[in-house]
C-alpha positions in Angstrom: 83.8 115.2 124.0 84.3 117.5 121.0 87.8 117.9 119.9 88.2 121.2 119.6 87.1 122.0 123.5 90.5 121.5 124.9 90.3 122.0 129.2 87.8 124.5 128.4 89.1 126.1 126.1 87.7 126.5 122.7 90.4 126.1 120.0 90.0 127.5 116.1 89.7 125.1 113.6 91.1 126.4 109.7 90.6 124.7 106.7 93.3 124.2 104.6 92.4 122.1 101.6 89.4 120.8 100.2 88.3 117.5 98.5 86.8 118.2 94.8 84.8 115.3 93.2 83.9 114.8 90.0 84.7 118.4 88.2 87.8 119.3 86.8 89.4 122.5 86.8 88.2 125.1 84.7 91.3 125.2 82.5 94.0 122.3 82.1 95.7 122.1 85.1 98.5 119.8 86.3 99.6 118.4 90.0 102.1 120.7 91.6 103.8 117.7 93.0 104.1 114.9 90.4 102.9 117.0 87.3 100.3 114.3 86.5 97.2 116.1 85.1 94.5 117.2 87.1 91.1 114.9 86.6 87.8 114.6 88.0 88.9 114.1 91.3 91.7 116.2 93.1 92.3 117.9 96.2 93.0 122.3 96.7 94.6 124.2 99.2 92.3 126.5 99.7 95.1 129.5 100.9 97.1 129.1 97.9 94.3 127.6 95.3 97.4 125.1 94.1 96.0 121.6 93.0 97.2 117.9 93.9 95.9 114.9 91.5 94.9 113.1 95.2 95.4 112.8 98.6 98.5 111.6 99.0 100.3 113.8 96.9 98.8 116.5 98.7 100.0 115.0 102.4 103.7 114.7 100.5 103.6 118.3 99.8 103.0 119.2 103.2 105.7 117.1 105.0 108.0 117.8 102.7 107.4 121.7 103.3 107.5 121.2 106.6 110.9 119.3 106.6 112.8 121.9 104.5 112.1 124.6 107.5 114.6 125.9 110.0 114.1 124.8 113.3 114.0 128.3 113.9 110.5 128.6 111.9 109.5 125.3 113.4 109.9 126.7 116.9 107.4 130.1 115.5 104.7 127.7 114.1 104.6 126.1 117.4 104.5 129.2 119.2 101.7 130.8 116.9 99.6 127.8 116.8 100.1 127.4 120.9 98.7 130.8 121.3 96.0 130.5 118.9 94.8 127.7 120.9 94.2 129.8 124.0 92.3 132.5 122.6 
């Protein structure tokens, strides 16, 4: 079954970052998390254009954001992405 039919209802996918192999940013550029410079290979967030040297420093980024929210704005992400769903 495709993942994004949920019960019959069709759920939005969004892309949020994209894998970039072998070309390196147009000018110098360094990881937002661990400052390392950016090289052939490195991942973008597409929303924000920031760059990450890999993967995992990319992943990091993203837990850690979402552990420094209130549980106030955790409770509004929920809700947002919980009627997103059922559109």
């Amino acid at each position: 079954m495709d993942p994004s039919v949920s019960s019959g209802l069709m759920t939005r996918r969004t892309l949020k970052f994209m894998l970039v192999n072998g070309r390196t940013p147009s000018s110098p550029s360094l990881c937002v998390l661990c400052c390392k410079p950016i090289g052939l290979d490195y991942v973008r967030e597409i929303d924000t254009r920031l760059a990450y040297c890999d993967a995992a420093c990319y992943a990091n980024h993203r837990i850690n954001a979402l552990l420094t929210w209130s549980p106030l704005d955790r409770v509004r992400v929920h809700e947002a992405a919980s009627q997103t769903s059922m559109v």
